[in-house]
C-alpha positions, 0 to 999 in steps of 0.5 A: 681420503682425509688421511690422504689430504692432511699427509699432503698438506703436512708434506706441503708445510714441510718443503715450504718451511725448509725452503724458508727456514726463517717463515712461519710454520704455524699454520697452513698456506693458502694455494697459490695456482689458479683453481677451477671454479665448479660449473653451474648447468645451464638450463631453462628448467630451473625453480625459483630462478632469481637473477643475480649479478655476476662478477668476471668472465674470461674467454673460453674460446672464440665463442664461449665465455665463462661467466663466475657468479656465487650460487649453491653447489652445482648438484642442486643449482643451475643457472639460465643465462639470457645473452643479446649481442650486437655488433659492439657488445655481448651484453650478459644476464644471468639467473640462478635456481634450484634444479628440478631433479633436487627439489626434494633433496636437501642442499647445503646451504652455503654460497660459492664461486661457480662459472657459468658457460655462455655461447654466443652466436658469433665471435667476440672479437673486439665487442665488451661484455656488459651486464644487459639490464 
């Protein structure tokens, strides 16, 4: 799988530098395309769960959103996301916590991105959505 990895990446450095024979070849570009953010579970189980604050979401469907947090790798956290909405808002909180079934496992430590999903009851619509204190 490495051996895979560093031939696409030095394909990649190839086509880039002959489109451009003038850039610089010297190290590796960073992707430009949109990258799916791993998924925390949603569960109500969780250990040690802490509220942490969250920094985007966008809309999934009518009544799904997802919500992007930094926690640990979804095999070991997950997150419990409390909603209230009313007619004018969809007001958000979200905690983390390690997962029961990972308790006894060691978990990198070491913080990341991840989307939490959140349904909410009704449409969106018009509403905002704003961290609920």
């Amino acid at each position: 799988m490495a051996a895979w990895l560093l031939a696409v990446v030095a394909a990649l450095s190839a086509c880039d530098s002959a489109a451009d024979p003038g850039s610089d070849t010297s190290g590796v570009r960073a992707p430009t395309g949109p990258t799916r953010l791993e998924a925390l579970p949603p569960r109500t189980d969780l250990i040690d769960a802490q509220v942490v604050q969250w920094r985007s979401w966008r809309s999934v469907d009518d009544r799904t959103l997802e919500v992007t947090v930094t926690a640990g790798p979804a095999d070991c956290y997950g997150a419990d996301p409390e909603v209230t909405e009313s007619e004018t808002a969809v007001r958000l909180r979200i905690r983390v916590g390690l997962l029961p079934e990972a308790a006894g496992k060691e978990c990198p430590a070491i913080a990341k991105e991840s989307v939490v999903p959140v349904r909410l009851t009704s449409a969106l619509g018009n509403r905002t959505v704003e961290p609920l204190s």
